[in-house]
C-alpha positions in Angstrom: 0.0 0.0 0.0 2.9 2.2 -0.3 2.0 3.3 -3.7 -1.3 5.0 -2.2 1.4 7.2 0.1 3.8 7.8 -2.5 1.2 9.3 -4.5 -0.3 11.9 -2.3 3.9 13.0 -2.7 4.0 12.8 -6.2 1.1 14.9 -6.4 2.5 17.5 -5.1 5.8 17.1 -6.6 4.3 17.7 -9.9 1.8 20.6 -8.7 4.2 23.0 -11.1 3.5 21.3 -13.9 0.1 20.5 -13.5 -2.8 22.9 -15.7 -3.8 26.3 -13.6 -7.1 25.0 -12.3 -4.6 21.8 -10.8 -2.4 24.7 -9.6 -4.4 27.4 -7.8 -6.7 24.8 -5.7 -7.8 26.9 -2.5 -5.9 25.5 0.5 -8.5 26.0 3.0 -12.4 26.8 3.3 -12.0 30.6 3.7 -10.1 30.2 0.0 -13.0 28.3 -1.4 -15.6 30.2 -3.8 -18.7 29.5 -4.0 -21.3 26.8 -2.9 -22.1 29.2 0.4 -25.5 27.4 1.4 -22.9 24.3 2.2 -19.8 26.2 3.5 -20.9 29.3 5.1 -20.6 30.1 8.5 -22.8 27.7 10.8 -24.0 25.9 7.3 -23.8 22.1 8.1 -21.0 20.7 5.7 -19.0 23.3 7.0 -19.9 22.2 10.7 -19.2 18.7 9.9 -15.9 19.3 8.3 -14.6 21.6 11.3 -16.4 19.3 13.8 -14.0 16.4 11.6 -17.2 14.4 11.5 -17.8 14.2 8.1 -19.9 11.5 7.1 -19.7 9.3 3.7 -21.1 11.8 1.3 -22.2 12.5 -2.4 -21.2 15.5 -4.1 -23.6 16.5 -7.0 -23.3 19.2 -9.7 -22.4 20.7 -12.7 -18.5 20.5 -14.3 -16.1 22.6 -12.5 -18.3 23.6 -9.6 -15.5 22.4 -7.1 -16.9 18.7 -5.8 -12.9 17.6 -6.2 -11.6 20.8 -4.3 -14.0 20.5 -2.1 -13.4 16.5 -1.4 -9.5 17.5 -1.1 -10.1 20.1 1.7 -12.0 17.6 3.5 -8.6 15.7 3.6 -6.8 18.5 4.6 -9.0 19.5 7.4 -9.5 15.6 8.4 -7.7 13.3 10.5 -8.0 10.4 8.4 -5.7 8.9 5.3 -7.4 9.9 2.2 -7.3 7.8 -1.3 -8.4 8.9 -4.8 -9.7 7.1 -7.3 -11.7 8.0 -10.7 -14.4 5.5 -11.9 -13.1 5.8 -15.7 -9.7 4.1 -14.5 -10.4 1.8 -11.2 -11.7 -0.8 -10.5 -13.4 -3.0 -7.9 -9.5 -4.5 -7.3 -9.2 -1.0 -6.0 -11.9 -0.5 -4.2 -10.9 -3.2 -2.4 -7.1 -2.5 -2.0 -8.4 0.7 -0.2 -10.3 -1.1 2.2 -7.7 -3.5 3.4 -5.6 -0.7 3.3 -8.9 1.0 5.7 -9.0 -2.2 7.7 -5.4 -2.1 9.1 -5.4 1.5 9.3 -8.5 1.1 12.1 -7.1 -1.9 13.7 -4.1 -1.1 14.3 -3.9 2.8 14.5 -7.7 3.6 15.3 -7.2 5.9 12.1 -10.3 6.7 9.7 -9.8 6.8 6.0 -11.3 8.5 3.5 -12.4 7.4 -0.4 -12.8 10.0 -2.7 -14.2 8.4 -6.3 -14.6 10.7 -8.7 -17.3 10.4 -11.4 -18.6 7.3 -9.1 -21.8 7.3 -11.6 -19.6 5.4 -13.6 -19.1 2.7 -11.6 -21.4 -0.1 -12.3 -23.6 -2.0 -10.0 -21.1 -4.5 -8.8 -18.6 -2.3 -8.4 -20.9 -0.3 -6.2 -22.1 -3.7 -4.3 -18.1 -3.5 -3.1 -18.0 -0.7 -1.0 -21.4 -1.2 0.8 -20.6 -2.9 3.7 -17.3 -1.1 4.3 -19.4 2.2 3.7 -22.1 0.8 6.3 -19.7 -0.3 8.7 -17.5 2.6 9.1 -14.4 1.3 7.5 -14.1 4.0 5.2 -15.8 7.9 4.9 -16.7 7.7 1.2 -17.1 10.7 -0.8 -18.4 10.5 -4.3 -18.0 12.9 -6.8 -20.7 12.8 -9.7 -22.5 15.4 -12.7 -25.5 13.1 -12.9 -28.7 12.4 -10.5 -27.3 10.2 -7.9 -30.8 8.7 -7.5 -30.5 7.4 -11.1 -26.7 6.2 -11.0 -26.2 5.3 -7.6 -27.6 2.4 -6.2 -30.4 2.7 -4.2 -28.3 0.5 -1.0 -25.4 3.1 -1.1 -27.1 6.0 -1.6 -28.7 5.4 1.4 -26.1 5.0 3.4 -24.4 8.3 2.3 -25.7 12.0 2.9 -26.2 14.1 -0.8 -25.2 17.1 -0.9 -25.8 19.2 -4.1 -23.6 21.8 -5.3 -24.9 24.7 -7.3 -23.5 26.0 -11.0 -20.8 28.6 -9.9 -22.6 32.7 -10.7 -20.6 35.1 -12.9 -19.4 36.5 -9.8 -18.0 33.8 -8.6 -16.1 32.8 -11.9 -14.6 36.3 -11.7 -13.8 36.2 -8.4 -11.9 32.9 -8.8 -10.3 34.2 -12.0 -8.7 37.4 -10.2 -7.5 34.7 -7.3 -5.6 32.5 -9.9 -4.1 35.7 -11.4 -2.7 37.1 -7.9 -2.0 33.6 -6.4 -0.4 31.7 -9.5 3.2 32.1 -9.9 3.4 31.9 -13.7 0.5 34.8 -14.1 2.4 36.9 -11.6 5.3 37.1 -14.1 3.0 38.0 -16.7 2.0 41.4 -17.9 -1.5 40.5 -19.2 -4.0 43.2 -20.6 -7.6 42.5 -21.6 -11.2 43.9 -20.5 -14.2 43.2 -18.3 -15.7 42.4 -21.8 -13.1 39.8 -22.7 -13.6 37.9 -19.2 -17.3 37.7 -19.8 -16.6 36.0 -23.5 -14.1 33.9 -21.4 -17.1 32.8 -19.0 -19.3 32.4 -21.7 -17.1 29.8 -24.0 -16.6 28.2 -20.6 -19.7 27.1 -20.3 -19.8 28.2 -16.2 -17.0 25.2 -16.0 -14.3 27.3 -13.1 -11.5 24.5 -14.7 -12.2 25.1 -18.6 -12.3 28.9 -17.9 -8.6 28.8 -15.9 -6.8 26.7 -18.1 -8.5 28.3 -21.1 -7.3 31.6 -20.2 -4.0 30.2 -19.2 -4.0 28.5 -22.5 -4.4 32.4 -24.3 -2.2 33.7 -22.2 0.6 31.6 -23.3 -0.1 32.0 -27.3 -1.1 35.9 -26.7 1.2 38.3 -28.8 3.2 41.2 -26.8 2.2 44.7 -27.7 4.7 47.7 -27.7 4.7 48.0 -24.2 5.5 44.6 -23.3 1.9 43.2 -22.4 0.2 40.0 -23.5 -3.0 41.4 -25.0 -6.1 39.0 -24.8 -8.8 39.7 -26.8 -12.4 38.0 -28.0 -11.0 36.1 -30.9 -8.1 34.8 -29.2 -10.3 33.6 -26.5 -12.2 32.3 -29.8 -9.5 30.4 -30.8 -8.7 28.6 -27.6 -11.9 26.8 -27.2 -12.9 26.8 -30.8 -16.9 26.4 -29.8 -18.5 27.1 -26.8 -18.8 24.2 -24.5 -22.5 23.2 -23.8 -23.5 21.4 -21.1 -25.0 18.4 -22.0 -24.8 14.4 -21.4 -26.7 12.5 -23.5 -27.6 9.7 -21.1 -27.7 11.7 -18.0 -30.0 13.9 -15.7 -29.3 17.3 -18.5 -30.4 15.7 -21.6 -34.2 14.7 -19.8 -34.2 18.4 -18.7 -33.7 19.6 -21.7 -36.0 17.3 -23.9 -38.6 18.0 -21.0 -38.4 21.5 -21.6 -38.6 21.1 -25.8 -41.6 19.3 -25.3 -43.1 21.3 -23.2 -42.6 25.0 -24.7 -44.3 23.0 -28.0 -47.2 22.0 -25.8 -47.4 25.3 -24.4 -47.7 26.5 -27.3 -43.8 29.0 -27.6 -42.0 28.1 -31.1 -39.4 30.5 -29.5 -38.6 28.5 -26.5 -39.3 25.5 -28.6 -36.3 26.2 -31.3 -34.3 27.2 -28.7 -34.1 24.0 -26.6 -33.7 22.3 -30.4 -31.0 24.5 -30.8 -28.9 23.5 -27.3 -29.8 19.9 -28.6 -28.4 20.0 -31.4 -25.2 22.0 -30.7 -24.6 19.3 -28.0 -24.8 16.8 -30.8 -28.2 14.8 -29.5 -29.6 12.4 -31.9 -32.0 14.4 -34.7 -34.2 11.2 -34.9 -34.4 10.6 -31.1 -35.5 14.4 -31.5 -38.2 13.5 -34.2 -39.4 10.2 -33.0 -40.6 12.8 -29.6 -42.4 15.1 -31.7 -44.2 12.1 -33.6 -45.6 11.4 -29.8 -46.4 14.6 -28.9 -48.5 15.2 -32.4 -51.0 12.8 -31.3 -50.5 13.2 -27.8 -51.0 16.8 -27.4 -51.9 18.3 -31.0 -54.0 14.8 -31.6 -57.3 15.8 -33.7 -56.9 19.4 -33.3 -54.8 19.2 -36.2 -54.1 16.1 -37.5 -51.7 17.0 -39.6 -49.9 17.4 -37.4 -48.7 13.5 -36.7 -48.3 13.6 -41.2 -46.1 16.8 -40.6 -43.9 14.4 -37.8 -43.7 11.4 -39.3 -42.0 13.2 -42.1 -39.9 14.8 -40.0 -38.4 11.8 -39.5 -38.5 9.9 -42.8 -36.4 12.8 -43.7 -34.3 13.5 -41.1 -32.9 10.0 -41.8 -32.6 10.8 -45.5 -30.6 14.3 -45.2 -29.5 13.9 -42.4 -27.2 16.8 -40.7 -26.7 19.6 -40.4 -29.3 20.3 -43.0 -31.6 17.9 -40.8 -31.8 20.6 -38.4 -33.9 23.2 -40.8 -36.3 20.5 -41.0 -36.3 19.7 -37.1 -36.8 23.3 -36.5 -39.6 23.7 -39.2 -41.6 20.7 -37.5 -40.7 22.1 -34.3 -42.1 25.4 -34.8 -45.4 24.3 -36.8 -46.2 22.0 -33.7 -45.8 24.2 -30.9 -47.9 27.0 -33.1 -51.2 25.1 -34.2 -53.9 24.5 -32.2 -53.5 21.5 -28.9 -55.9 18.8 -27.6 -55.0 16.1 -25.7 -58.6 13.9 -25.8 -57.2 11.5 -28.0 -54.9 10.3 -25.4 -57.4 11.2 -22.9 -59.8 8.4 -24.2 -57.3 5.8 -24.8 -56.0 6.4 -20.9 -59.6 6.1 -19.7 -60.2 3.1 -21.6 -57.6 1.1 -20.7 -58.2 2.1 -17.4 -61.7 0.3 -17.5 -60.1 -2.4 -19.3 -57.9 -3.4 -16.4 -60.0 -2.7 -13.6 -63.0 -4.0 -15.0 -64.6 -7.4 -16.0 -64.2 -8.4 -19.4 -67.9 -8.0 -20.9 -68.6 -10.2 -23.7 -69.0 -8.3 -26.8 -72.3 -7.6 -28.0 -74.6 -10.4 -29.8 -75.5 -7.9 -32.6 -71.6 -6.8 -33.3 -70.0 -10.2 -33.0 -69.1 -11.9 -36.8 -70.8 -15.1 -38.1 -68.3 -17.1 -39.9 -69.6 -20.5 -39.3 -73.1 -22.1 -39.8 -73.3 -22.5 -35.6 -72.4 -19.3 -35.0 -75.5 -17.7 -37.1 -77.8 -19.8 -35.6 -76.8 -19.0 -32.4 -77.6 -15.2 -33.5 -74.2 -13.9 -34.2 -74.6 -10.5 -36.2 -78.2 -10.7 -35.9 -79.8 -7.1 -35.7 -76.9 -5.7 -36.9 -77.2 -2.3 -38.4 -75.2 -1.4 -41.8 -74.3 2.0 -41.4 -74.3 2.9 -44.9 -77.7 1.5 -45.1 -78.7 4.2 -43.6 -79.0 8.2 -44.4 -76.1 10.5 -44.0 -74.2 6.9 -43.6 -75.2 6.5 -39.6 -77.9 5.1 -37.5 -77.7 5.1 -33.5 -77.0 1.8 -31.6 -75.2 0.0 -29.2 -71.5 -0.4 -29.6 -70.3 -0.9 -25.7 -70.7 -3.6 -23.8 -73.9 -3.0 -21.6 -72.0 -2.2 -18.3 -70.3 0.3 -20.4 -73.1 1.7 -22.9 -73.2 4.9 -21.5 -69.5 5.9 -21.3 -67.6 8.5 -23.2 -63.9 8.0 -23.7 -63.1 10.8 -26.6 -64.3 13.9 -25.3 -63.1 16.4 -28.7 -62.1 20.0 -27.5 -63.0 23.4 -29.0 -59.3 23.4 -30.3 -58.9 23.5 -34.0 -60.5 20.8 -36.4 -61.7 18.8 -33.5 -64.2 21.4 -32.6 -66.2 20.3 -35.9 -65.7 16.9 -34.7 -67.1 17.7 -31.5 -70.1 19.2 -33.1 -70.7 16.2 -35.3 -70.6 13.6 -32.6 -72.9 15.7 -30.4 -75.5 15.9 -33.3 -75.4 12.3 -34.2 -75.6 10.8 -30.5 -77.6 13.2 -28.9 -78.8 10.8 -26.4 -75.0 9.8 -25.3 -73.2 13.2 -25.2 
């Protein structure tokens, strides 16, 4: 287990080499920016950790909001022996390692240690099953570091055994503020003559996409290729900043907690009724590279879901969304997303169509099966006639206007309505259609 000690050293050894965000980590709680509702005075995390009582915890939120700073001060203010790991690289071989390693440590020292796995959502379930019991027992204090919804990638077991905490998206404020601490603090940017504006630092913040790690390295990254005026300063300026990152970095996972939000909002601006809102939640889709058919199979379910007979269309218009998403595919694919899009979320909605079908197969399950009407059922054999199958039947096209009233429902359901049509769109002439041909039902 030497080689969990030696690293802690080497980790510091190599601290001058290491990327700016590496570099300027704070070195106590008073240097940390940011997540206040946990670390402010009397706030509970902040209790705990001073208290050195600091339970086995998970650490949600965004990219560069400070769960690993945060799990590292925890360390520093801790009496125990603390171990990283990062679920892309380990293991259950060294999960397990670390709780020998724990074992001993209590045994024979009475010393606690601490776990620190980073992205722990992407360990799977067995390699979650292997820290259970040492979590449960008090072996080790684990502390999981994770961008998704822990109650959809954390087993339900652990999770329980470990107290969430959830850290918020750092403001603009806060980026700043830890921008002008990296500039005083880091050694490199102190020999620096840098020049740039308040307008510069926004782009900066912007392309960063709110990440406090992408923003310092990218700006040490422009720093380091930034031209030297006359008077000796590196000048940073919006296309330079451009040039670093190349695109904007959008947050986005497309299996994770983000890419339901968004989708969730996309289909509901359409259902309320905001193309705007609509094509703009396309538009962060898309630039995050989401699937354009997953995209167009939604919209096919909201046409008859939400739009249904109001405008039925609507479901032609997304089905050929699709067909020809997969033809063209992108980028031109997204005009067509966007004209589907913005069609749906502007004609008129109604959602009786999946109403009725709801309310039927509610009956269906909670209900007895009736047998299907005598006068509805077919006659295909010579028994089946005599016993009266089909009899009374009436031919609707026998009949003017191509209609005559009768029973359709089984008799414990002959007065129900399932499809109740809306005043929205097309549907309202259905509505007045049905109501004039079963005046006695509806």
């Amino acid at each position: 287990m030497d080689l969990f000690n030696t690293q802690n050293n080497n980790s510091e050894k190599n601290k001058n080499y290491a990327p700016l965000a590496e570099r300027i980590r704070p070195n106590n709680l008073d240097e940390f920016i940011g997540q206040e509702h946990l670390l402010g005075e009397g706030k509970p995390l902040r209790l705990l950790i001073e208290a050195d009582q600091v339970p086995s915890l998970i650490f949600w939120g965004p990219p560069g909001s400070g769960k690993t700073t945060l799990a590292r001060l925890i360390a520093q203010h801790t009496k125990a022996d603390f171990f990283q790991l990062s679920a892309v690289a380990s293991g259950i071989k060294e999960v397990r390692d670390v709780i020998d390693y724990a074992e001993k440590n209590i045994k024979h020292l009475h010393k606690k240690t601490i776990l620190f796995i980073d992205e722990i959502h992407r360990f799977n379930k067995a390699q979650q099953d292997a820290l259970l019991h040492s979590v449960e027992d008090g072996i080790i204090t684990l502390i999981g570091a994770t961008t998704e919804n822990p109650s959809f990638e954390v087993i339900s077991p652990l999770l329980s055994r470990c107290r969430v905490y959830t850290l918020e998206p750092l403001s603009k404020a806060e980026l700043i503020k830890i921008l002008n601490q990296a500039i005083k603090k880091d050694e490199y940017l102190k020999q620096e003559k840098i020049k740039y504006s308040d307008e510069v630092v926004e782009h900066l913040i912007l392309l960063s996409g709110g990440d406090a790690r992408i923003m310092l390295n990218g700006f040490e990254t422009a720093v380091k290729i930034a031209k030297v005026d006359k008077s000796g300063e590196k000048v940073l300026n919006k296309k330079l900043i451009e040039s670093v990152f190349q695109k904007k970095v959008v947050k986005y996972d497309k299996t994770g907690e983000e890419h339901y939000n968004i989708i969730s909002a996309f289909i509901k601006s359409i259902r309320g009724s905001d193309p705007d809102a609509a094509v703009y939640w396309l538009a962060r889709m898309l630039e995050a590279g989401e699937d354009p058919k997953f995209i167009a199979r939604r919209m096919i379910i909201l046409a008859s879901e939400d739009i249904g007979n109001a405008d039925p269309y609507a479901l032609t218009l997304a089905t050929s969304c699709f067909t020809a998403v997969d033809y063209v595919g992108m980028p031109e694919g997204r005009i067509i997303l966007a004209q589907t899009a913005t069609y749906l979320a502007s004609v008129p909605k109604s959602n009786a169509s999946y109403r009725a079908i709801e309310d039927a197969i509610e009956d269906v399950r909670n209900l007895s099966n009736e047998a299907v009407p005598v006068h509805l059922r077919n006659a295909p054999t010579k028994l089946m006639k005599e016993l009266g199958y089909g009899e009374d039947y009436k031919y609707a096209h026998d009949y003017d206007k191509n209609f005559v009233e009768q029973q359709y429902l089984p008799d414990n359901l002959k007065d129900r309505i399932y499809y109740k049509p809306t005043d929205s769109g097309r549907e309202k002439t259905l509505k007045e259609r049905l109501n004039q041909l079963w005046k006695k039902k509806r």
